[in-house]
C-alpha positions as CSV (number, residue, x, y, z in Angstrom):
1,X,9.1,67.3,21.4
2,X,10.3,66.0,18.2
3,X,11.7,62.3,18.4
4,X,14.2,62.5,15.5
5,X,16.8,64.9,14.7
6,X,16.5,68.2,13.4
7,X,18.6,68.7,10.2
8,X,19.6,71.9,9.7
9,X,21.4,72.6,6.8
10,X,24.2,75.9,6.0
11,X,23.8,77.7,2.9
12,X,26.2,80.5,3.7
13,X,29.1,81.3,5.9
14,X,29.6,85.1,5.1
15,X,28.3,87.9,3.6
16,X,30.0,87.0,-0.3
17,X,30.1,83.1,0.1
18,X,29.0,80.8,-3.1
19,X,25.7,82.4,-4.8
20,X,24.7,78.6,-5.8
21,X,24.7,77.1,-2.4
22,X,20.8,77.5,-1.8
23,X,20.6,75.9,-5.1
24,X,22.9,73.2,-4.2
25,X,21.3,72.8,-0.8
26,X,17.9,72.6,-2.3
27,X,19.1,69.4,-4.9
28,X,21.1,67.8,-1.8
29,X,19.6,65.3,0.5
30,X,17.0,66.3,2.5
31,X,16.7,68.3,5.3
32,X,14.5,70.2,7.4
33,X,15.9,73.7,7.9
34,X,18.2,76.3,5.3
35,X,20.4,78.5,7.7
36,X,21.9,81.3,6.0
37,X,25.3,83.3,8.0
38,X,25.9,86.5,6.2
39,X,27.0,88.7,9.1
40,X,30.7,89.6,10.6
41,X,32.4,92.7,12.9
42,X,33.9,93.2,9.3
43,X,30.8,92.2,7.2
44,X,28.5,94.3,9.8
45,X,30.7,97.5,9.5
46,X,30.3,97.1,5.2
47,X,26.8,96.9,5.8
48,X,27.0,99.9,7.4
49,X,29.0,102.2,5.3
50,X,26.7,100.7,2.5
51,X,23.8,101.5,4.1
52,X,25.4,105.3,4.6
53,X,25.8,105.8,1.0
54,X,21.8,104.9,0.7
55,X,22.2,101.7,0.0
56,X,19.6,98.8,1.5
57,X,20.6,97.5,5.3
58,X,20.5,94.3,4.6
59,X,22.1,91.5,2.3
60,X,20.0,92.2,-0.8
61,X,21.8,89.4,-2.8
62,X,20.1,86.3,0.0
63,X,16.7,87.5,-1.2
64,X,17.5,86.5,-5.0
65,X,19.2,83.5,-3.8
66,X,16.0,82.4,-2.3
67,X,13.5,83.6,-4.4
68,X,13.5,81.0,-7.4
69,X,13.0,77.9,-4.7
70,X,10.3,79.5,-2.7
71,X,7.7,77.2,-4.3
72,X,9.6,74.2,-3.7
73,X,10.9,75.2,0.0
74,X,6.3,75.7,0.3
75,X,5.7,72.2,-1.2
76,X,8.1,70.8,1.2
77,X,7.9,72.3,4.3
78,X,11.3,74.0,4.9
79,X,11.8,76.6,7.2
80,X,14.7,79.1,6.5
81,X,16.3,81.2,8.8
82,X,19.3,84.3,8.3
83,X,20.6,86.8,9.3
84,X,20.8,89.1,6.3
85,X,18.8,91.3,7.5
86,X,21.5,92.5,9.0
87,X,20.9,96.0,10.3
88,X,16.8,96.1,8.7
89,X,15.3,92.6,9.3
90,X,12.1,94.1,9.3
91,X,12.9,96.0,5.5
92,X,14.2,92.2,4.6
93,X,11.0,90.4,5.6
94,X,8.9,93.1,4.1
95,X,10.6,92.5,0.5
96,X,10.5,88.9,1.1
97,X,7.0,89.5,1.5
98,X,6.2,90.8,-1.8
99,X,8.2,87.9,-3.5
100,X,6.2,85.4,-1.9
101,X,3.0,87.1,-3.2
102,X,4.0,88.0,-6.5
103,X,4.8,83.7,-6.5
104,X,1.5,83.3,-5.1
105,X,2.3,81.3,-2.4
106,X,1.3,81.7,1.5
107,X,4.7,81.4,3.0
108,X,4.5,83.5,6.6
109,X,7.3,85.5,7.3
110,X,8.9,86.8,10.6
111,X,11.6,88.9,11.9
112,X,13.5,89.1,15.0
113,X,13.8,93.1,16.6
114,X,15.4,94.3,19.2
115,X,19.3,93.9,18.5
116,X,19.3,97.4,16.8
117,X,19.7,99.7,20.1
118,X,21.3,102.7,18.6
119,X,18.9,105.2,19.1
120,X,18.7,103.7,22.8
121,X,22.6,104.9,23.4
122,X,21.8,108.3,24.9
123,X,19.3,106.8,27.4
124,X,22.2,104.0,28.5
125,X,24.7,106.4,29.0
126,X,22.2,108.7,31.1
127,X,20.9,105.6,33.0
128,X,24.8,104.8,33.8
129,X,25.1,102.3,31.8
130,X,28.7,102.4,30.3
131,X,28.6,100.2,27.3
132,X,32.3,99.2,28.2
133,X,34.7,97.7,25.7
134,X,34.8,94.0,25.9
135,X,38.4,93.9,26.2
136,X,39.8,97.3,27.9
137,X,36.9,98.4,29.9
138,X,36.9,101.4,29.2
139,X,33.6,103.2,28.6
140,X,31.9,104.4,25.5
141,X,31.7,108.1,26.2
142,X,35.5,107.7,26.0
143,X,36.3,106.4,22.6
144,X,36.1,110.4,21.0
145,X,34.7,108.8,17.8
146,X,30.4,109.4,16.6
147,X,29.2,106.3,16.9
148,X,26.9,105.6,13.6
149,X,25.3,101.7,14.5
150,X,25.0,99.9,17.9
151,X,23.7,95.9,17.5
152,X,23.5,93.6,20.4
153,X,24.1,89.5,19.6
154,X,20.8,88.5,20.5
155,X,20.1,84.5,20.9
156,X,18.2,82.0,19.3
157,X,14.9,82.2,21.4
158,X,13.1,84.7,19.4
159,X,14.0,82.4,16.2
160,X,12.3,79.7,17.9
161,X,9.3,82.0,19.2
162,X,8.8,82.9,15.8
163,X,9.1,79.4,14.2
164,X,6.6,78.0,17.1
165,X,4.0,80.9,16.1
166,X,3.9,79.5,12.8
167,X,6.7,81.6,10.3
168,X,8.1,79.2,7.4
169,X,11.0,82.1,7.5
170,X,13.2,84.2,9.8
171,X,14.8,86.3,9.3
172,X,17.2,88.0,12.1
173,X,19.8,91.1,12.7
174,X,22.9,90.5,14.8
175,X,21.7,87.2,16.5
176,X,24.7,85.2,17.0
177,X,26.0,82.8,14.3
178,X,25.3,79.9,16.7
179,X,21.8,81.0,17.5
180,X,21.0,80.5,14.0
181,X,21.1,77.0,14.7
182,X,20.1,76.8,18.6
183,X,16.6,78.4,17.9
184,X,15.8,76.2,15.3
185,X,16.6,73.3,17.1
186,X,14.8,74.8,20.5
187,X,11.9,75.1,18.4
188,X,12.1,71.5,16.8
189,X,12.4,69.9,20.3
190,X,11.1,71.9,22.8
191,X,13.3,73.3,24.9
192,X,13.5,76.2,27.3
193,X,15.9,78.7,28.4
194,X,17.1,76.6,31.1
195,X,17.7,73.4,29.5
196,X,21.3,74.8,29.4
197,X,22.9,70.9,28.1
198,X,20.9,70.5,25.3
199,X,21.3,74.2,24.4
200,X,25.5,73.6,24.3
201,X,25.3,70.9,22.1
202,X,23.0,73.1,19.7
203,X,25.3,76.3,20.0
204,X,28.6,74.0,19.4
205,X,26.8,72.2,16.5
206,X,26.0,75.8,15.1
207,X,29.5,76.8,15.6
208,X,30.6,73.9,13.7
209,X,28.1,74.6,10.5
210,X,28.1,78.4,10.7
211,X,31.4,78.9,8.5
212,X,30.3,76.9,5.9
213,X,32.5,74.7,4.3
214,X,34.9,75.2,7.3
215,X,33.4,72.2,8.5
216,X,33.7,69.9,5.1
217,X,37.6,70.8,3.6
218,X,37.4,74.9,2.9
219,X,40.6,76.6,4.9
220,X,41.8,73.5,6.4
221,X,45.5,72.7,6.8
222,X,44.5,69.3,5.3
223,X,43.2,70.7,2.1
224,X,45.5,68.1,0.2
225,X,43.7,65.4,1.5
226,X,40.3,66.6,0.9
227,X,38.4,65.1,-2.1
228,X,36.6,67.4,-4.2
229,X,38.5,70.5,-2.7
230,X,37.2,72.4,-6.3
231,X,33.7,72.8,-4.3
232,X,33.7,71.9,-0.5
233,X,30.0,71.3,-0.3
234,X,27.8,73.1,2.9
235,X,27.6,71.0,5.9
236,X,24.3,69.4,7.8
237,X,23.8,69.3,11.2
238,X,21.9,66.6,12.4
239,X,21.0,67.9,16.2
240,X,19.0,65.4,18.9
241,X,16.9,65.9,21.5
242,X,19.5,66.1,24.4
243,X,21.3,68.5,22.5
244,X,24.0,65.7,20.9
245,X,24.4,65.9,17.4
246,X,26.5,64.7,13.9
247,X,27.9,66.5,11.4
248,X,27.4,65.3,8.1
249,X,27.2,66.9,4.5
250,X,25.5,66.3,1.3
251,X,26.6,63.5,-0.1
252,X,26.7,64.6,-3.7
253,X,28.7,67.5,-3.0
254,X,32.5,67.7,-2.6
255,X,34.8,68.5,0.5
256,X,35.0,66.0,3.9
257,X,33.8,65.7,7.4
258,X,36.2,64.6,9.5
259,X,37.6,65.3,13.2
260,X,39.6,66.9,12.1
261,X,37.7,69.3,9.7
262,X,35.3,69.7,12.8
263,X,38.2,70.2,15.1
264,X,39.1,73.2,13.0
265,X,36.1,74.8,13.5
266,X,35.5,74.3,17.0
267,X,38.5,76.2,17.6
268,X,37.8,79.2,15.4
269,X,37.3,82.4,17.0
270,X,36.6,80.9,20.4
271,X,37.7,83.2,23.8
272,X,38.8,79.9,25.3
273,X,37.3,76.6,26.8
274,X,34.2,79.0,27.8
275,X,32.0,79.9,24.9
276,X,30.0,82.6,26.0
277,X,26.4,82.9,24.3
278,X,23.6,84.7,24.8
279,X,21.5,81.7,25.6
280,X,24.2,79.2,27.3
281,X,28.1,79.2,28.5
282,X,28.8,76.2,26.4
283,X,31.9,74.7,28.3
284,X,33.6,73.2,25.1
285,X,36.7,71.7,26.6
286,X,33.5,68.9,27.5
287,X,33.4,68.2,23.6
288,X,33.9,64.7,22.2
289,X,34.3,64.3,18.5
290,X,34.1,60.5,17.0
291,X,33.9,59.2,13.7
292,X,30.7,58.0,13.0
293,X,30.5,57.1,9.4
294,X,31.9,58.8,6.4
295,X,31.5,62.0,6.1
296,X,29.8,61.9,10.1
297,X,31.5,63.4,13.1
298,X,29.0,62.6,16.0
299,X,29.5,65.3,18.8
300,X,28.7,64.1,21.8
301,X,26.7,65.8,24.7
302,X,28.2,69.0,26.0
303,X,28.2,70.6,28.9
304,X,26.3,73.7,29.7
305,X,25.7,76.4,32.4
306,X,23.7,79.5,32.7
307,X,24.4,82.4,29.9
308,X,26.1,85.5,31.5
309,X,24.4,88.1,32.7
310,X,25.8,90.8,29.6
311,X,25.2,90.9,26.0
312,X,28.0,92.0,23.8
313,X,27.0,95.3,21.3
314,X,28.9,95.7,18.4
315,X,29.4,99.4,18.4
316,X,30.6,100.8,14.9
317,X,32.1,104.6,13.8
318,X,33.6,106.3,10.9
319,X,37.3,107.0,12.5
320,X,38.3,108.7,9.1
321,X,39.9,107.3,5.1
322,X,42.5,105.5,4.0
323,X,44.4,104.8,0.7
324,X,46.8,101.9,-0.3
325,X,48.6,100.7,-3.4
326,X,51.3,97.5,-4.0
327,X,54.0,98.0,-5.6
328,X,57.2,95.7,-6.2
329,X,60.7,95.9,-6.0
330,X,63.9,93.0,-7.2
331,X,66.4,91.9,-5.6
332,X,69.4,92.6,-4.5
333,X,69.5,95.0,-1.7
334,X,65.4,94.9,-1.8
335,X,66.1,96.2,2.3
336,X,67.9,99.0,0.9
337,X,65.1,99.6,-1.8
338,X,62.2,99.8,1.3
339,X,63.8,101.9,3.2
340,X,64.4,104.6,0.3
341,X,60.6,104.0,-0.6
342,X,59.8,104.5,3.3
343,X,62.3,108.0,3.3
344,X,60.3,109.6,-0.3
345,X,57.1,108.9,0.9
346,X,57.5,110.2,4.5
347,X,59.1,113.0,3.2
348,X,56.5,113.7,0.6
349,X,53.4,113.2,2.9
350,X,54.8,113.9,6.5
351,X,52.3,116.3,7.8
352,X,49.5,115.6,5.9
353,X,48.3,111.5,6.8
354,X,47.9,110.4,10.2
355,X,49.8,107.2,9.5
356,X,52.1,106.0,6.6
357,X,53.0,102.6,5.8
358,X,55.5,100.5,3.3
359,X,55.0,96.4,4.4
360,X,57.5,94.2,2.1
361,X,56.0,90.8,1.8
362,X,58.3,88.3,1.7
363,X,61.8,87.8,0.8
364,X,63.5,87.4,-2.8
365,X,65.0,83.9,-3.3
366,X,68.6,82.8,-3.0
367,X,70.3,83.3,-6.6
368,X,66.9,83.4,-7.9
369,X,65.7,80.9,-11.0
370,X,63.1,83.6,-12.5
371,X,62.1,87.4,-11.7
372,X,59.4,86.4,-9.6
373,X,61.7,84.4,-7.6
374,X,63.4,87.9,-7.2
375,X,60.6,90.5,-6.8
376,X,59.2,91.2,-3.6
377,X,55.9,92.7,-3.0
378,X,55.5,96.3,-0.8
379,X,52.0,97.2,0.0
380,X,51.8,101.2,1.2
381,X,48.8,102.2,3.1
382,X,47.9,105.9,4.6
383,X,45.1,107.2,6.6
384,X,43.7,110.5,7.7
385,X,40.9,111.8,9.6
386,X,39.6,113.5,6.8
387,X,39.7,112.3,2.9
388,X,41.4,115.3,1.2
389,X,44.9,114.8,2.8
390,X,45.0,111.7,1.4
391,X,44.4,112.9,-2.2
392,X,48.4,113.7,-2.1
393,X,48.8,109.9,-1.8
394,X,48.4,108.6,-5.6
395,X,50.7,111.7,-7.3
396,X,53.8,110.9,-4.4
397,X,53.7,107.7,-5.7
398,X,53.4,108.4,-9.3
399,X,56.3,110.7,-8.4
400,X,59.1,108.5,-7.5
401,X,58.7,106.2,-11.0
402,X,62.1,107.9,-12.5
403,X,63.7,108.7,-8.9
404,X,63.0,105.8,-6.6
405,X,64.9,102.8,-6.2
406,X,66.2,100.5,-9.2
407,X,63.6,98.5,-11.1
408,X,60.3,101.0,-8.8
409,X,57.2,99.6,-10.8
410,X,53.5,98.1,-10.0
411,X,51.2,95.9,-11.5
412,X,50.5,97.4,-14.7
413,X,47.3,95.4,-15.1
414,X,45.9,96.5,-12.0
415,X,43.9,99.7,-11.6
416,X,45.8,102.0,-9.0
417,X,44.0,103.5,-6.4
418,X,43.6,107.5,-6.6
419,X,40.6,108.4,-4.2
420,X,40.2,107.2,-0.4
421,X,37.5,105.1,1.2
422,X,36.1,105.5,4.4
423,X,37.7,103.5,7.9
424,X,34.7,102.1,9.9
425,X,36.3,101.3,13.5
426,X,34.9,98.6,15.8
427,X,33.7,98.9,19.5
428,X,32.5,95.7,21.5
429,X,30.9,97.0,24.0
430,X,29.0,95.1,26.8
431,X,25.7,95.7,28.1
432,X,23.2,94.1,30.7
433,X,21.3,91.8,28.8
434,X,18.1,92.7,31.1
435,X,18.0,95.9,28.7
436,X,17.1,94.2,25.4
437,X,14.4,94.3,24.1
438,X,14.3,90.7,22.2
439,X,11.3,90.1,20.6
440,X,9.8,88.2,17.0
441,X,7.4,90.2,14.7
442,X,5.0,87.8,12.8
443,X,3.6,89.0,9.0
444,X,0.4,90.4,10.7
445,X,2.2,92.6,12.9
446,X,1.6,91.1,16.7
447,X,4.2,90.6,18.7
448,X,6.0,87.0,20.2
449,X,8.2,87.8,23.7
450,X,11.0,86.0,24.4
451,X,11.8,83.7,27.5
452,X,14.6,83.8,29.4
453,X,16.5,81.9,31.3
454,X,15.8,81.9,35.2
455,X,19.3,82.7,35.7
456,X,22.5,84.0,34.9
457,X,26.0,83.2,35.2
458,X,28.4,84.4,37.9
459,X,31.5,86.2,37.3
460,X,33.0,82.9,38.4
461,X,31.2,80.6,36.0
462,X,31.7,82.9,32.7
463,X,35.6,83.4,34.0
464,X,38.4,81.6,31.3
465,X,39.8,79.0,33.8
466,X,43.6,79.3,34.5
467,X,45.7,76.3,32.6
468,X,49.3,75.9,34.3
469,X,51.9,75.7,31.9
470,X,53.0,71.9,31.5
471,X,55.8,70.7,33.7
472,X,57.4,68.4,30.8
473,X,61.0,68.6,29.2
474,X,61.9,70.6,26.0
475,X,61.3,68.5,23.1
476,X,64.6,67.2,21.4
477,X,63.6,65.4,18.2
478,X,65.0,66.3,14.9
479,X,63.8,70.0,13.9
480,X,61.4,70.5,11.3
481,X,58.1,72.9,10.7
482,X,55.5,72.5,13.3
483,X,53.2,71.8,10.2
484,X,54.7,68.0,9.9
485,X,52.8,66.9,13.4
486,X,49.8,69.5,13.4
487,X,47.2,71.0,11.9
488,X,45.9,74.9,13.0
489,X,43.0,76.7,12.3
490,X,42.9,80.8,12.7
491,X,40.4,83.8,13.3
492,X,39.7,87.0,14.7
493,X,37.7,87.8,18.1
494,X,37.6,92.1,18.0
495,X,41.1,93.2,18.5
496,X,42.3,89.7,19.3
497,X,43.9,86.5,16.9
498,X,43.2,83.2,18.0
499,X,45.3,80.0,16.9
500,X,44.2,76.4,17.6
501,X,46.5,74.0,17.1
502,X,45.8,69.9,17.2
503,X,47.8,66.7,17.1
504,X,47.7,64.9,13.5
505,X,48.6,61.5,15.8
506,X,47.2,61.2,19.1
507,X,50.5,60.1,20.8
508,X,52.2,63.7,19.9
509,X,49.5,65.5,22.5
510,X,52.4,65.6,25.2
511,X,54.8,66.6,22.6
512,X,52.5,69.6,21.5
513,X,51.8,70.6,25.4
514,X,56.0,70.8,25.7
515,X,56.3,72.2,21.8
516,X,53.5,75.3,22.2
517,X,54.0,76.5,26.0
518,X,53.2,80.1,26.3
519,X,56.9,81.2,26.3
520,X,57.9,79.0,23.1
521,X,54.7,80.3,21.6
522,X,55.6,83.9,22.0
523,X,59.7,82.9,20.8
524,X,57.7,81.2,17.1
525,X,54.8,84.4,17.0
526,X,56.8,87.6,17.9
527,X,54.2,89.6,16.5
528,X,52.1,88.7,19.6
529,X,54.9,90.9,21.7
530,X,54.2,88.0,24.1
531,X,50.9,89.0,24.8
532,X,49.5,85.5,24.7
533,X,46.6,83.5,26.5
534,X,46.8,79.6,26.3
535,X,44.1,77.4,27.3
536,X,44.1,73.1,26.8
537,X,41.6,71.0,24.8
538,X,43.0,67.3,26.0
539,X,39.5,65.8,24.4
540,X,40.7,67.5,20.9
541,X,44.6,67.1,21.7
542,X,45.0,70.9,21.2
543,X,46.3,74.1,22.3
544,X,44.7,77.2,21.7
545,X,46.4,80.6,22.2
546,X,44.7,84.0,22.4
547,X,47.0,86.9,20.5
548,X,45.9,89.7,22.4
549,X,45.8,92.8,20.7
550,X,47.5,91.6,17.6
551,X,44.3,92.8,15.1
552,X,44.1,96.6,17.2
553,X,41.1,97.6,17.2
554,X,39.5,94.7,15.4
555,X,39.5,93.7,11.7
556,X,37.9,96.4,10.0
557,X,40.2,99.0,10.9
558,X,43.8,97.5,11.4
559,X,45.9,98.1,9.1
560,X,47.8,94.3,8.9
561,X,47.9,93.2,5.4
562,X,46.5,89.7,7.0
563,X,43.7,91.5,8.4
564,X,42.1,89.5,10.1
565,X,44.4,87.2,11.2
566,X,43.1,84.1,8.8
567,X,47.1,82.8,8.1
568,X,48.7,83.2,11.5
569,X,47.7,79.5,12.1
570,X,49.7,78.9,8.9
571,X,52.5,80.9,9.7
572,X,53.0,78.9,12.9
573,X,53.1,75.7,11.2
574,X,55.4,77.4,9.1
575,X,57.8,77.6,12.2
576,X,60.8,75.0,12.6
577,X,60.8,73.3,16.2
578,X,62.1,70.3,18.0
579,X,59.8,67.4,16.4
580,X,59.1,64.4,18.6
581,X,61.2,62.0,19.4
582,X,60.3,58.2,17.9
């Protein structure tokens, strides 16, 4: 077991974030692991149309990011682990394999297997094993869409496995974004599957860097307070033995860490208090931020329990095309001017698209100072099952230039859409965890099993626990938006938005319990149809609400203009309430 901290340090949050941050990562302050988050439900089902039209399954672009430091990450001894490999690992370490030779360097490479199980579907559904949807229930065999990839979130143990057995890098599939971190710091200190504390603290440190510069200033509420906001550097985690850790950054770069930067992130695109991983439940209404330093949020131990006893699969299928176009129309009367729109279009493609929709975002201003004040945007969207229907879509719009509503037009400097792309649909399924086969593949070929813990969790011990609404009076201080006391970060779990929302001054926390009860939540988000879950964080002074069913289906087939759900946190600071009184 190591006796200092391991130091793990982000160099992307998503499949497209900055191209330079290895570079910047590699000129920062020193540290003892590169962790590279390229995957997403949304990023994953790219990947795979991509990889449908021949292109490679995994995120070509992180090899080129790597490749020029590969002599310096050898001279100094830095492991790097991703998850570009996204649905090929094995294709990504073998490429990564000829750069390190054609650089003459001895760099061992690995790759984690056994996420991809979708030639194993057949077999599951003959064994009677249902794959059920994480949030219905309902079974696989009944979604009457072709399913084209099947990856289950694997943990951070074969990372480690492979790290112990000597690779410099990793690279994984769809291990979770948290494991990225967890193995690397199991295989720094140690531990085993059981040692279910320390494993919390590494998962919620992971979850705190895996975003990126979530964690130092990038989509923070705050972002006006943030100093170098032109380039929020990538955050650091510095994780102990016992699973404690701090959050830092590198000190050259821009952006903050703060609690409340870290806050944000530690309630983004959680289920609730229970964060369910494959290697640990990590319960995080036991996390304690503090201040530390500048730019160091120490996390204190976290409390952990045994991992539960189902892996989730993210199932993906073509579901058919779609088309969309923005166009824009002036006030006055711009309600009148949609619903004409809405009437020519129906009327020109009734009968040939599945679905048809004309979104106006926004509202013209009041005796309006300039055009833009005036103009409102309308974004149109259609789909079909199949893609010729939709090749009506472009001309019915064309159409209605001279014999629309006053002032019709569009973007002239923007390209307008005339073919359709394809709709990937998303399925999280579940499946016994029991049934994976999670293993690491070194360069020479051999094999490295996986441990697992010696047990599981109960249904009891993975359940969301129950949070009474607060018996407190209605808040009567002067009205004003919610975004004067709070700050609120937002994200997208499948089908489902979640909100977290936190106290800018610790004495409002009652005032926020009274302000954000589950019926005055569902009265400021009517979108949610008042299908809401709420849950407390007293440690973090926050509520977090669950908008169930708000994305459909998940984010990379709903057809919300905010798809998935990154402003909704916005929008509800956005909402005028009682503020507290003095």
């Amino acid at each position: 077991m190591a006796s200092r901290p391991v130091r793990i340090a982000n160099v992307s949050g998503y499949l497209g974030d900055r191209y330079t941050a290895v570079d910047e990562a590699m000129a920062g302050d020193p540290v003892d692991v590169l962790m590279g988050d390229y995957l997403a439900e949304i990023t994953l089902a790219a990947l795979a149309a991509a990889a449908g039209r021949g292109g490679p399954g995994y995120v070509a672009y992180a090899l080129d990011q790597l490749t020029p430091h590969l002599p310096e990450i050898a001279r100094r001894g830095i492991r790097v682990v991703t998850n570009a490999g996204g649905f090929d690992p094995a294709g990504m370490a073998r490429e990564l394999r000829g750069r390190i030779a054609a650089a003459g360097l001895s760099l061992r490479v690995a790759h984690v297997a056994g996420d991809g199980v979708f030639d194993r579907l057949a077999d599951f559904h003959t064994d009677g094993h249902g794959l059920e949807h994480l949030d219905t229930g309902a079974p696989l065999k009944d979604w009457g869409f072709t399913p084209i990839t099947a990856n289950a979130y694997l943990g951070g143990f074969g990372i480690a496995a492979a790290l112990a057995a000597g690779a410099d890098v990793v690279v994984t599939g769809r291990a979770t974004d948290a494991s990225l971190t967890a193995g690397p710091a199991a295989w720094w200190h140690g531990w085993g599957p059981d040692e279910f504390d320390a494993l919390a603290g590494a998962v919620t440190a992971g979850h705190v860097i895996e975003c990126g510069a979530h964690a130092t200033g990038g989509n923070f509420s705050g972002f006006r307070s943030v100093p170098g906001m032109l380039r929020p550097g990538f955050p650091i985690a510095e994780v102990a033995a016992d699973g404690s850790s701090v959050i830092t950054k590198h000190a050259r770069d821009g952006g903050t860490v703060t609690v409340d930067t870290v806050t944000a992130q530690l309630l983004y695109e959680i289920q609730g208090p229970r964060y369910l991983n494959p290697d640990v439940t990590v319960h995080l209404d036991t996390v304690r931020l503090s201040q530390e330093g500048p730019d160091r949020v120490a996390i204190g131990p976290v409390t952990g329990s045994p991992p539960p006893p189902t892996a989730k699969v993210a199932v993906f299928a073509p579901i058919g095309y779609e088309i969309s176009t923005m166009l824009f129309c002036t006030a006055p009367d711009v309600e009148g001017k949609v619903e004409l729109l809405r009437t020519q279009l129906r009327a020109a493609l009734e009968g040939h698209v599945d679905s048809l929709e004309v979104t106006p975002l926004g509202v013209a201003a009041v005796d309006p100072p300039t055009q833009w004040a005036a103009t409102v945007p309308i974004r149109v969207i259609a789909t079909a099952r199949e893609k010729e229907p939709l090749l009506r879509f472009a001309p019915a719009v064309g159409s209605l230039y001279l014999q629309g509503f006053p002032g019709f037009h569009h973007d002239g400097h923007a390209p307008r859409a005339s073919q359709p792309w394809p709709r990937i649909e998303y399925w999280p399924a579940l499946l016994e965890s029991a049934l994976l086969d999670h293993h690491a593949v070194l360069d020479d070929g051999s094999r490295v099993e996986v441990p697992r813990a010696t047990r599981t969790a109960t249904p009891e011990e993975t359940a969301q626990p129950v949070h009474p609404e607060p018996d407190l009076p209605a808040p009567t201080g002067p009205r004003a938006e919610l975004g004067e006391y709070t700050w609120a970060r937002a994200g997208d779990k499948g089908g489902n938005a979640n909100v977290g929302v936190w106290c800018r001054d610790p004495a409002h926390w009652e005032w926020l319990r009274a302000t954000l009860t589950t019926g005055r939540a569902a009265a400021l988000l009517p979108e949610a149809g008042g299908r809401i879950v709420r849950h407390e964080f007293p440690h973090l002074r926050a509520v977090h609400l669950v908008l169930v069913g708000l994305l459909g289906s998940g984010g990379s087939a709903n057809l919300r203009v905010d798809q998935i759900g990154k402003s909704v946190g916005e929008y509800l600071r956005a909402r005028h309430v009682e503020g507290p009184t003095a």
